[in-house]
C-alpha positions in Angstrom: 8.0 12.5 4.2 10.2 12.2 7.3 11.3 8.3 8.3 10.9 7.3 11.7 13.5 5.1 13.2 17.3 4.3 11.9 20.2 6.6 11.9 20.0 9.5 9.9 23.6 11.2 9.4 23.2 12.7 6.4 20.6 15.3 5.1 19.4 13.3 2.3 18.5 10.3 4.1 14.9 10.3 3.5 15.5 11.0 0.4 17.3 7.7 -0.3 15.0 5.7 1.7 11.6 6.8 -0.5 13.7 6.4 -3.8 14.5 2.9 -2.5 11.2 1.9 -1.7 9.3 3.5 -5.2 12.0 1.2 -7.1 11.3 -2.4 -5.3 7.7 -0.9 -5.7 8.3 -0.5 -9.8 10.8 -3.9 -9.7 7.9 -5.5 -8.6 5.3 -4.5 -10.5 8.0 -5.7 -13.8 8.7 -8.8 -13.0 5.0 -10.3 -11.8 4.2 -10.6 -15.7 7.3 -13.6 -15.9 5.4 -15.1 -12.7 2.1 -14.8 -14.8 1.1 -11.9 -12.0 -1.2 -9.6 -12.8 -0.4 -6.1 -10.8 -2.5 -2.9 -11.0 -2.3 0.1 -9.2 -4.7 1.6 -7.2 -5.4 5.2 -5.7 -5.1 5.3 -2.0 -7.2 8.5 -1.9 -10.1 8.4 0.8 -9.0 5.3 2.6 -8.1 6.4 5.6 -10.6 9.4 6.0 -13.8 6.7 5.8 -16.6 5.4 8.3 -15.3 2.0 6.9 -12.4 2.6 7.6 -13.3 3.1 11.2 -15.5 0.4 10.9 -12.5 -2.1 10.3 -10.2 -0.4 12.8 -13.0 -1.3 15.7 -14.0 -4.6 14.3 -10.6 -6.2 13.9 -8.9 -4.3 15.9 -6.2 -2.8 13.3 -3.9 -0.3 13.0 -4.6 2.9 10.5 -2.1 1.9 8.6 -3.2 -1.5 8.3 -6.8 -0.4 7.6 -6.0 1.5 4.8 -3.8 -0.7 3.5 -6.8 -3.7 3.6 -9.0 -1.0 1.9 -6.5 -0.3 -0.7 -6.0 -4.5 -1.3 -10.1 -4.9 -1.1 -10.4 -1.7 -3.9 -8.3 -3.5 -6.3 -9.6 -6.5 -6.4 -13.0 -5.2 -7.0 -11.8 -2.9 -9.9 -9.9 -6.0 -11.5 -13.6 -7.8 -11.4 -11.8 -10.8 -9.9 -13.9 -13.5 -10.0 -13.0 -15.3 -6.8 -13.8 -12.0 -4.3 -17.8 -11.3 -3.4 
């Protein structure tokens, strides 16, 4: 994955940047246990290619990226059976 933006002097910039952000990614998902936190993971696949995913582009008016990343949010919580989400 090529990253936009920043100054890129050496050839294995991207490389550091990705590594960076999959380790405050897997910091993250060790410490919300001491905050009583409960994280999951959840596949991305088939967000973004969706009619509801267009659907919530139009109707909120939001980025792809946004979009998938609201999809992504509303997938886990239904696959976690939270309580509080209809």
């Amino acid at each position: 994955m090529w990253v936009r933006g920043g100054d890129r002097k050496h050839g294995n910039y991207n490389h550091k940047v990705m590594v960076f952000r999959s380790s405050i990614i897997e910091k993250i998902a060790l410490k919300a246990p001491l905050y009583s936190i409960r994280a999951g993971y959840v596949s991305p696949k088939g967000t973004t290619n969706s009619e509801e995913h267009n659907e919530l582009m139009r109707k909120y008016r939001l980025d792809r990226h946004t979009a998938s990343a609201h999809l992504t949010a509303l997938r886990g919580l239904i696959t976690n059976s939270n309580k509080h989400y209809n």
